[in-house]
C-alpha positions as MATLAB code, in Angstrom:
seq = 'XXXXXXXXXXXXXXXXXXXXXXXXXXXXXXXXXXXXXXXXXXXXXXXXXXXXXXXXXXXXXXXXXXXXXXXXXXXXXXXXXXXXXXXXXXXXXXXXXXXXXXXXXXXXXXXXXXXXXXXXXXXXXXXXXXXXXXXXXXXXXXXXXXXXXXXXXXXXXXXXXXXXXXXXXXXXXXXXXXXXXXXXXXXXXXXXXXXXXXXXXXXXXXXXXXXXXXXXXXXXXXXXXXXXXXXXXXXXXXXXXXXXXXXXXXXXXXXXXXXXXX';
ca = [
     104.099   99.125  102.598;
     105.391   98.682   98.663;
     104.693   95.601   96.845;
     107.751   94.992   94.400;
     106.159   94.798   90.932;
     103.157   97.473   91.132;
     101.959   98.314   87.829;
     101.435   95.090   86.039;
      98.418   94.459   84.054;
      96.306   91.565   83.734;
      96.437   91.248   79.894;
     100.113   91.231   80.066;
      99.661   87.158   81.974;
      98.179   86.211   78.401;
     100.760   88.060   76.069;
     103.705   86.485   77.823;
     102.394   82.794   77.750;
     103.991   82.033   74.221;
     107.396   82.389   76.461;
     106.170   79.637   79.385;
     107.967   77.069   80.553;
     107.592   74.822   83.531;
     108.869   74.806   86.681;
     108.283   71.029   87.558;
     110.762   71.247   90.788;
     107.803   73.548   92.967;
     104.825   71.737   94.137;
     102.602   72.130   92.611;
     104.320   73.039   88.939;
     104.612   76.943   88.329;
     104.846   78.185   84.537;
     107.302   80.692   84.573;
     105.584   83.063   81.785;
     108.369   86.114   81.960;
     112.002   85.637   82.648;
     114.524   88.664   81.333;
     117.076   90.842   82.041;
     115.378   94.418   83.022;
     115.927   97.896   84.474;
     116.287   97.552   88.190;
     113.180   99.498   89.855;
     114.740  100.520   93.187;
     118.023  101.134   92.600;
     119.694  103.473   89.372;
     122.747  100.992   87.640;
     121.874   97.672   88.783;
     120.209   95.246   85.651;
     117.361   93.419   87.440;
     115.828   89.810   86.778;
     112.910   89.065   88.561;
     111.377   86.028   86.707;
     107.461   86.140   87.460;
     105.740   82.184   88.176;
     102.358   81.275   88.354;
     101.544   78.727   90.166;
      99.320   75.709   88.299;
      96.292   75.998   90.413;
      95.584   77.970   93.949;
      98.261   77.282   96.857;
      97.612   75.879   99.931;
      98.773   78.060  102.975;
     101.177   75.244  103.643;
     102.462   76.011   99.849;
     102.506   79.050  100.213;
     104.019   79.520  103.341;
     107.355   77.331  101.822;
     107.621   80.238   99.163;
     107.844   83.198  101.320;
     110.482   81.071  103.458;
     112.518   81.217  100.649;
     111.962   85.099   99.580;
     109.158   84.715   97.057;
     106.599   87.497   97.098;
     103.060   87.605   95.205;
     101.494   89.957   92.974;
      98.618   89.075   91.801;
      98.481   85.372   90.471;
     102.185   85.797   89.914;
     105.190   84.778   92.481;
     108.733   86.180   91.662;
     111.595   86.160   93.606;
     114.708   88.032   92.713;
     117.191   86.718   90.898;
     119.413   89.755   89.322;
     123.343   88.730   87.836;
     125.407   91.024   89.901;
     123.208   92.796   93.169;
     122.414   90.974   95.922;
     120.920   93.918   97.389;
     116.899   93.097   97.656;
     116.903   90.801  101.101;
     113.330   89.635  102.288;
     112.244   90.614  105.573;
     110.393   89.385  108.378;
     109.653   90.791  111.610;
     109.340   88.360  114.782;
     105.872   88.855  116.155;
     106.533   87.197  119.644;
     109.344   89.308  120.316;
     108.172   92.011  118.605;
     107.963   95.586  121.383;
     106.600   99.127  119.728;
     108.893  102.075  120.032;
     107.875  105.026  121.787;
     106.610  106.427  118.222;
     105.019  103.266  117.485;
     102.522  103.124  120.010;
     101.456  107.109  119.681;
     100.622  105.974  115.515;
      98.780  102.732  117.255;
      96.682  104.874  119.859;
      95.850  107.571  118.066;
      95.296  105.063  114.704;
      92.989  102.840  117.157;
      91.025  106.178  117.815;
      90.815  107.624  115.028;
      90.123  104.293  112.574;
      87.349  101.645  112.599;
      88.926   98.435  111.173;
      87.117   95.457  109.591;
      88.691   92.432  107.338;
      87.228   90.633  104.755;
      87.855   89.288  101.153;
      89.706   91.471   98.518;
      87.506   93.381   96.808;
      86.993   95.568   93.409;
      84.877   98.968   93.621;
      85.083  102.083   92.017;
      85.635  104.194   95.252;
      89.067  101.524   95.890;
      90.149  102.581   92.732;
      89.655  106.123   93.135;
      91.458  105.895   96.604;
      94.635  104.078   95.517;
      95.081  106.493   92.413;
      94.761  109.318   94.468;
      97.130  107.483   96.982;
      99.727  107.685   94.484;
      99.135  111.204   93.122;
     100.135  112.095   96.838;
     103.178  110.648   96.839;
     103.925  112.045   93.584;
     104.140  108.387   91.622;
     101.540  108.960   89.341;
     100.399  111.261   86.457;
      96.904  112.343   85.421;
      97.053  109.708   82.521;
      98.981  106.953   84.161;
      95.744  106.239   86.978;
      95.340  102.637   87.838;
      91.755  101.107   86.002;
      89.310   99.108   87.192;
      90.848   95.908   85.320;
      94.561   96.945   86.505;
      93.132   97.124   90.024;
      91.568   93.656   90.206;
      94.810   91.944   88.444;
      97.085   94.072   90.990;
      95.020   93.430   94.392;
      91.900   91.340   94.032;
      93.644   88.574   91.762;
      95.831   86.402   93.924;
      96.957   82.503   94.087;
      97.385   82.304   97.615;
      94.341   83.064  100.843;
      94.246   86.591  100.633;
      92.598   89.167  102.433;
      91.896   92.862  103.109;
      91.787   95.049  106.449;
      89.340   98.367  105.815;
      89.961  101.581  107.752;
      87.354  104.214  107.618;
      86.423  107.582  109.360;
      82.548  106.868  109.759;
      80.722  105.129  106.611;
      84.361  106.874  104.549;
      87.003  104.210  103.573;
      90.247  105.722  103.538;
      92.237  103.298  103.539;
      92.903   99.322  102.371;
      96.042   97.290  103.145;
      95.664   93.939  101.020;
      97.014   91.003  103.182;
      98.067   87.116  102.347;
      98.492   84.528  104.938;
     100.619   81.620  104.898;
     100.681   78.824  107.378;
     102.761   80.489  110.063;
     102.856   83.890  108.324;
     101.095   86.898  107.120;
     102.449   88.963  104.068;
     101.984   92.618  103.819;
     101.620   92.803  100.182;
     100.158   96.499   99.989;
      98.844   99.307  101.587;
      97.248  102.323  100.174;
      95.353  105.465  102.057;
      93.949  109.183  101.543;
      96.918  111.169  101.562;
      95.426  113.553  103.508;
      95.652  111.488  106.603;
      99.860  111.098  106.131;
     100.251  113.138  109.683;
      98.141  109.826  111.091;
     101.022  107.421  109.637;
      98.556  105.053  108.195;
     101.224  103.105  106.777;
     102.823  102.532  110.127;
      99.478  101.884  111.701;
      98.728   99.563  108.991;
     102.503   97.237  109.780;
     101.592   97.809  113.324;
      97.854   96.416  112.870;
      98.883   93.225  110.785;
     101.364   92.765  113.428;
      98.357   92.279  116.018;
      96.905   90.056  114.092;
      99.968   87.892  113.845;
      99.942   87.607  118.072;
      96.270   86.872  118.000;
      96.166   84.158  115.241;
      99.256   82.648  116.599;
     101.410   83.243  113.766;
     105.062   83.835  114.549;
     106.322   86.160  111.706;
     105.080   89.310  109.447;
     106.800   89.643  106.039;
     107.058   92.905  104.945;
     108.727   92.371  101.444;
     112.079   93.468  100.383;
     114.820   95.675  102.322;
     116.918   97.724  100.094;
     119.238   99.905  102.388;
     120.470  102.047   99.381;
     116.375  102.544   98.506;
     115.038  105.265  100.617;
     111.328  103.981   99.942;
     112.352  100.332  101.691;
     114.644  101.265  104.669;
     111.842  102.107  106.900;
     111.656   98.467  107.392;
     114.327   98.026  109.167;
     112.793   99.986  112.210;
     110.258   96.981  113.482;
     112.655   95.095  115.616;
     113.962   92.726  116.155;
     113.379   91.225  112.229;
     114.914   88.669  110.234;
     116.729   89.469  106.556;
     117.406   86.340  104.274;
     121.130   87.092  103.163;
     122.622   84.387  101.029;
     120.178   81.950  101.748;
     120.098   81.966  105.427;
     117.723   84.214  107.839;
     120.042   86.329  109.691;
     118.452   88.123  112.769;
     118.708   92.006  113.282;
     117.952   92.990  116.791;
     118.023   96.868  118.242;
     121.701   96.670  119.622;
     122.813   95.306  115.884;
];
C-alpha cells in the first residue's frame, strides 16, 4: 500500500505557515499551510495541486470519518485531497468489507501469511530498527538512494505524527519485525495509509497480506469499508487496487461501485 505524499518532512509544517490560511467551512477549522500548482507524482504531463490542511486540534473518528467520505487522505498531521486543474484521474477507493470474498490467490498470500507471520497492533511507534526497515523497504523497490534514506525525524513526521486515531499492525518471524503497516480508523472505516516490509520476503506478498489483514479487522470491528487511497489506472504502482472486489471509486463526487463482472 502507497500513501500519496511520502517524503515530507516535519520542518517543512513550520516553513510553510507564513502561507496559512483558514479553512473555517471544516469542523473543526483546518489551516491550509501549502496550496500550489506542482509536478504530478504518479503520472508524467499532468500539473498536480494537492493543497495539504491541518486540522486545528486532533479529529474525532466521527471527523475524521466525514473526510475520507469525501476523498481526503492523511499524512502525518496533514489532510490533502486532490484538487489538480485539468486530471481527474486520482479516484479514492474503498473496498466493501461485508461483501468482500478472497480470490483464489488471495487466500494462498492469507494462509501461508497467517503461518508464516505473528501479528500484534498497537500505537505508532518510532525506533531505530523501523527506520532501518522502511529504508531498506525502499532500496528494494528501487525508490531510494544511499543518501536519500528516511531519518529518524522524517520517520516520526511521516508515520508516528498523525491528527486522526492511528495505529500500527507488527509482523515478525520470531522476536524479528519485518514488517509495519501504519493504520487510521474512522468511525465506520479503516485507512490503509502505509505499509512497509523486508524485501526479502516479496515472494510472501506482504503487501497483499497486509490489505487482506486490515480487511479482517474491518469484519471483526464491524466496520463496513477499507480505504486503500487513490486508484490511478494509467499508474502501474496504484492499479493493483482495483483487484479487491467488489470496491467503491469516488468519480465526480459520487461513489460508484465496481464489482467482478464490471
Amino acid at each position: 500500500m502507497s500513501s500519496e505524499r511520502e517524503g515530507l518532512r516535519g520542518e517543512q509544517d513550520i516553513d510553510v505557515l507564513s502561507r496559512v490560511r483558514i479553512d473555517a467551512l471544516e469542523s473543526p477549522p483546518e489551516l491550509v499551510v501549502h496550496d500550489e500548482l506542482g509536478a504530478c507524482p504518479y503520472l508524467a504531463d499532468p500539473v498536480a495541486r494537492m493543497p495539504l490542511r491541518l486540522p486545528i486540534r486532533r479529529l474525532t473518528p466521527a471527523e475524521f470519518e466525514r473526510r475520507l467520505e469525501v476523498g481526503n487522505r492523511r499524512q502525518g498531521r496533514l489532510l490533502y485531497r486532490t484538487q489538480c486543474p485539468s486530471c481527474a484521474a486520482c479516484e479514492p477507493i474503498r473496498i466493501l468489507v461485508d461483501e468482500f470474498v478472497p480470490g483464489r490467490t488471495q487466500r494462498r498470500v492469507l494462509r501461508r501469511g497467517a503461518e508464516t507471520f505473528s501479528i500484534d497492533v498497537g500505537p505508532p511507534t518510532l525506533s531505530q530498527d523501523r527506520v532501518d526497515l522502511y529504508n531498506r523497504h525502499k532500496r528494494g523497490r528501487n525508490l531510494l538512494r544511499g543518501d536519500d534514506d528516511l531519518d529518524a525525524a522524517g520517520y516520526q513526521a511521516f508515520l508516528v505524527d498523525t491528527c486522526c486515531q492511528t495505529f500500527e499492525i507488527r509482523y515478525r518471524m520470531g522476536d524479528r519485525l519485518v514488517g509495519v503497516s501504519v493504520v487510521d480508523q474512522g468511525e465506520r472505516s479503516l485507512s490503509a495509509v502505509y505499509t512497509y516490509f523486508d524485501p526479502a520476503h516479496e515472494p510472501l506478498s506482504p503487501g497483499v497480506f497486509s490489505i487482506l489483514t486490515q480487511i479482517e479487522l474491518c469484519k471483526r470491528w464491524g466496520l463496513p469499508h477499507l480505504y486503500l487511497g487513490l486508484y490511478i489506472a494509467d499508474c502501474p504502482r496504484m492499479v493493483y487496487k482495483s483487484g479487491y472486489l467488489p470496491h467503491e471509486r469516488l468519480i465526480a463526487g459520487r461513489w460508484t461501485r465496481f464489482d467482478r463482472e464490471t
